[in-house]
C-alpha positions in Angstrom: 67.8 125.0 23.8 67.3 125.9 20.2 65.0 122.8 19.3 63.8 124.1 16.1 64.7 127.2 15.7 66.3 128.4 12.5 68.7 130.5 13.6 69.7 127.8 16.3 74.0 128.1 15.7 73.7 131.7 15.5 72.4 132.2 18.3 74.4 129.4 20.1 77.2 131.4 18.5 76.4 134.5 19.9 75.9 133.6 23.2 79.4 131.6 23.2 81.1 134.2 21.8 79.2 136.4 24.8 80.0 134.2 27.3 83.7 133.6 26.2 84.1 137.8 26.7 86.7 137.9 29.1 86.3 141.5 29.8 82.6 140.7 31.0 83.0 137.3 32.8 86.5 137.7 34.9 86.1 133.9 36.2 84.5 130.7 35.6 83.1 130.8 39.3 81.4 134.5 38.7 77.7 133.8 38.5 75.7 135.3 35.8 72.0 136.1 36.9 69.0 135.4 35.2 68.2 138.9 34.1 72.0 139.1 32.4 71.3 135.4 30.6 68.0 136.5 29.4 69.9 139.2 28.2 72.6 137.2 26.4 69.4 135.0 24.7 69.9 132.5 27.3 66.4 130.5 27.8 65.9 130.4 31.2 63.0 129.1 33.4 62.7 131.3 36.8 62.3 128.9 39.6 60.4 131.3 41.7 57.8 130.9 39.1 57.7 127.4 39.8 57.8 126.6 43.7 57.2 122.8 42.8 60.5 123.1 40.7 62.2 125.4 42.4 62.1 122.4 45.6 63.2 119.4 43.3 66.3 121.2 42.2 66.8 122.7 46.1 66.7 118.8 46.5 69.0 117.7 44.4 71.6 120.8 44.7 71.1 119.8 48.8 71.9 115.9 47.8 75.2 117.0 45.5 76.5 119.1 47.8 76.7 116.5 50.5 77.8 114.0 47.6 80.8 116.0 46.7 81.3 117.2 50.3 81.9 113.9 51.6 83.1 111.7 49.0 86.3 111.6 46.7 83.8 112.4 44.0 85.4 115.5 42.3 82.8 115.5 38.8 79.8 113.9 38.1 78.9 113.9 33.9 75.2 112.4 32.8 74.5 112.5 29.1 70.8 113.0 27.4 70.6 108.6 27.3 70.6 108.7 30.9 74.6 107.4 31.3 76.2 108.7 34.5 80.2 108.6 34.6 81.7 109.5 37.6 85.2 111.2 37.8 87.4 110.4 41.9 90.1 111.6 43.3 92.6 108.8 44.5 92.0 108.9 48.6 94.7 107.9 50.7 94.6 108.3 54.3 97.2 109.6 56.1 98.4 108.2 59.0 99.4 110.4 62.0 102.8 108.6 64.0 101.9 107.7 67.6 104.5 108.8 70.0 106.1 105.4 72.0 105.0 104.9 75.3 107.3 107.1 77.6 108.2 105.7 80.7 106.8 107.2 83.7 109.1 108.4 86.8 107.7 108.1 90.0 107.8 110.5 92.8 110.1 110.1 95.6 
């Protein structure tokens, strides 16, 4: 993000430090907005600048959600060399007893 930039770990510093602020981010779930990590000294790219952008990662958010959804998949990691790790959940299928026949009593 800081690609040669001299003050690169102070920055990265302050924004960990920022984002570590329990006071200000309650939750790792809360979303933080674009104007709040611009204001943090995030660098962030606005996909509504980018509407051919903005559709690939639509795309693949739509694709991962269905992944995830659907699958014992509970993390997926990729590093910068392209290796993709995959983390499951052990799925076992439970099975529901079936009642035994009953026997049937006729009408008189």
């Amino acid at each position: 993000m800081f690609k040669g930039d001299e003050k690169a770990a102070e920055k990265a510093d302050g924004i960990a430090k920022n984002l570590a602020d329990h006071k200000k981010y309650l939750s790792h779930g809360r979303p933080i907005g674009i104007n709040e990590a611009k204001k943090i000294g995030i660098k962030v790219t606005d996909l509504r600048d980018n509407q051919n952008l903005r559709t690939k990662v639509w795309e693949l958010y739509c694709v991962l959600e269905i992944l995830l959804d659907r699958s014992p998949i509970i993390k997926l990691y990729e590093n910068s060399n392209g290796v993709f790790l995959v983390k499951n959940i052990p799925f076992q299928q439970i099975m529901i007893p079936q009642m035994p026949p009953q026997e049937q009593k006729t009408a008189k």
